[in-house]
N, C-alpha and C positions, 0 to 999 in steps of 0.2 A: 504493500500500500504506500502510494504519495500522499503526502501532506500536507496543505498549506495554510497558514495559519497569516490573514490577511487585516488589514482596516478598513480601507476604502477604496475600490477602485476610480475611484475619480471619473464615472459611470453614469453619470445622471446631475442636471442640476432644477432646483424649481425657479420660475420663470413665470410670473405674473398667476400666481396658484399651479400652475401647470408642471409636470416634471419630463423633464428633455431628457432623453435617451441619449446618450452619447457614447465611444467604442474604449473599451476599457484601456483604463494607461499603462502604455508598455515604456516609460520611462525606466523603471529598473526591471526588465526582461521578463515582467510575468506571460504575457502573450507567449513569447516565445516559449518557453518552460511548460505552460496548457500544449502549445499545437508537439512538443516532442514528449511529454509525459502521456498523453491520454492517448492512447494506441488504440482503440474500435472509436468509433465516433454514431453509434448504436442509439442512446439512451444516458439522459442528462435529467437526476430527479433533482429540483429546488426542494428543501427544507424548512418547512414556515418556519416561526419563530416564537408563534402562542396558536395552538388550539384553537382557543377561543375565539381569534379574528376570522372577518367574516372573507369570506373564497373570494370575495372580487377584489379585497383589500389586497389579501396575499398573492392572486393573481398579476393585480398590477405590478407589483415589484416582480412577480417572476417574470414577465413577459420584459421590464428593464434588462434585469440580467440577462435572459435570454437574447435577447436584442444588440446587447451590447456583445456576445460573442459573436453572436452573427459579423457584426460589424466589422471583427479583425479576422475572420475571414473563418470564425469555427461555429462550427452546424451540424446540429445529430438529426438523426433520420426521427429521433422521438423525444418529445418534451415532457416531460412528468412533473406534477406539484403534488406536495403531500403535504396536508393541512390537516386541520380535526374533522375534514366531514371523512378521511379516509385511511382511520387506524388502522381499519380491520388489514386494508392492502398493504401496509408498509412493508411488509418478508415480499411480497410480490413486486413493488417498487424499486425495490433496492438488491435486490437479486440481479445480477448480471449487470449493474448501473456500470454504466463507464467514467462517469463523474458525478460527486454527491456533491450536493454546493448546499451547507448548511448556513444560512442566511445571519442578518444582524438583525437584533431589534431588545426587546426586553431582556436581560440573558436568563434570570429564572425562572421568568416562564416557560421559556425554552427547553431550560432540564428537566423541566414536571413534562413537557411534550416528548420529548426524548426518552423520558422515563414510560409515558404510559404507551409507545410504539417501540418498546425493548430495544432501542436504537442500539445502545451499547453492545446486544449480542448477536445484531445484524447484521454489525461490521466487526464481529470479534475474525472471520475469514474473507473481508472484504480484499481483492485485491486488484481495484480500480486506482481512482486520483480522489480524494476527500478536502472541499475547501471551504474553512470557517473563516467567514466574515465576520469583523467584530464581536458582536457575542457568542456564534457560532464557531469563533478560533477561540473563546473564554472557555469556551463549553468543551471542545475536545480536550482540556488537558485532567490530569488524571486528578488533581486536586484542586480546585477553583479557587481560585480568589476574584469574587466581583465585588469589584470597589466599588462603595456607597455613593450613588449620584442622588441621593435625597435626604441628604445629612442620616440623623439616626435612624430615620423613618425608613432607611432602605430594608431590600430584602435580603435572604440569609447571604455573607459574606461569604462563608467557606463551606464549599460540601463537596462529592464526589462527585467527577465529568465522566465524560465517554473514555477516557485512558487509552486516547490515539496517540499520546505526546505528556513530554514530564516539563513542558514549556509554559511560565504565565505570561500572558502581556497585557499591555494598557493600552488600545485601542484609541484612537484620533487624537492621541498624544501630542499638547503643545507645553513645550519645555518653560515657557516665558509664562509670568500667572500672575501680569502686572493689571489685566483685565479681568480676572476671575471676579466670579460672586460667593456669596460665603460657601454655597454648596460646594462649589469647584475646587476653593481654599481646602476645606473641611474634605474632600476626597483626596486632595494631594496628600495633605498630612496623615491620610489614614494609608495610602500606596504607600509612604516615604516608612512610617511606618511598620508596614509590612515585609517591605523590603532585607528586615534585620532579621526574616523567616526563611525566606525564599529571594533569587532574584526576579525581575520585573522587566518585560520589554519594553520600554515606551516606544509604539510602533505611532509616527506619523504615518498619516494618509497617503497611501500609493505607494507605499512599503510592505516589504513579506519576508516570511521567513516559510523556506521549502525545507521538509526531511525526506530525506529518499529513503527506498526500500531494507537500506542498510545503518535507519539511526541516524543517516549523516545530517545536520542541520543546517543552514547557509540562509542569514540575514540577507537582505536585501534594501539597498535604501535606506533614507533615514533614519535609525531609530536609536535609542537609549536606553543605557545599562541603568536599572532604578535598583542600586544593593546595598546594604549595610548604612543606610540613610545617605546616599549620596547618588548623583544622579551624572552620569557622563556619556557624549556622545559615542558611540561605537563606530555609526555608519553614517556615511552620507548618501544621497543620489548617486546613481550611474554607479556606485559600488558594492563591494560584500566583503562579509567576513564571515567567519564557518566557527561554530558553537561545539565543544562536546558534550557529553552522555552527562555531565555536571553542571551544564549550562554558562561556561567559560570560553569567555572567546579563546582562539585560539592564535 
């Protein structure tokens, strides 16, 4: 199984209410990485994000994604969504999938989704391409940490993920917190930390980090080491650097 553990593909923007579909950014080589990693181009299921939201909700954003790989020139003969009207299917869904795109959105609600479609023993012999989008790369790793976006009031902080990956990150990470609001303030200080548990990737937007079939891990683009209460660039644009099995660059 391939990995990717994403923020944002810089994929879509809104536009006087409206959201514009735009072709995913291959500034640091994730296109490229999709068109030589996904070998059948068969069957591509999306991942809602809650249950609970209504099919045309979670359709919209699937048909974005979908749209946007169109775009750079990748296209499956089958498009698949799997939402709450269709638990019973998920073993049929993901069975044979040649890429699983578990999407962003709530991340907790997404592990109670996860949890009640036994997602975890789905892909316990998945071996397609798996890409977590923001909360859905929170959610692949084996022990969560989703940081509080609603001060106290947030939901459970640490439980058990899908256990694709021994990697956390911080999703749409911006290093600079001269514009925060207290909640923003109040989440950094809860990451920073955290950080003296576990380390943190502060992944900005249109950064990735890929594992290949063999553990191997390889940053991508911008993002930052959040460890031992200190916070330091690792990567920039247009580069990488490769993680070991302890989460230590190398």
């Amino acid at each position: 199984m391939i990995r990717y553990l994403t923020s944002d593909f810089g994929n879509y923007e809104k536009k006087e209410g409206q959201k514009i579909t735009h072709p995913i950014d291959n500034i640091n080589g994730i296109v490229d990485q999709f068109k030589n990693d996904i070998k059948k181009f068969d069957k591509v299921v999306f991942v809602a994000s809650d249950m609970n939201n209504p099919t045309e909700k979670v359709m919209g954003y699937a048909n974005i994604f979908f749209d946007s790989l169109k775009m750079v020139g990748i296209e499956f003969a089958n498009y698949l969504v799997l939402d709450g009207s269709k638990i019973n299917e998920a073993k049929q869904y993901i069975d044979g999938a040649d890429l699983v795109f578990l999407c962003g959105g709530d991340t907790y609600n997404q592990h109670v989704f996860f949890e009640a479609i036994y997602l975890k023993s789905l892909l316990e012999n998945y071996q397609g391409v798996v890409v977590g989008q923001s909360a859905g790369a929170l959610n692949m790793s084996s022990n969560v940490f989703n940081s509080p976006e609603d001060m106290e009031e947030s939901e459970p902080v640490f439980y058990e993920g899908l256990g694709l990956v021994n990697i956390n990150i911080e999703p749409h990470f911006k290093y600079d917190t001269f514009d925060f609001n207290e909640a923003e303030k109040y989440q950094r200080e809860v990451i920073v930390k955290e950080s003296f548990n576990r380390p943190i990737y502060g992944q900005v937007n249109k950064s990735h980090i890929r594992i290949d079939d063999n553990n191997k891990a390889v940053i991508y683009g911008e993002t930052y080491l959040i460890e031992n209460g200190n916070i330091v660039k690792i990567c920039d644009n247009k580069n990488n650097v490769s993680i070991n099995e302890n989460n230590k660059t190398l």
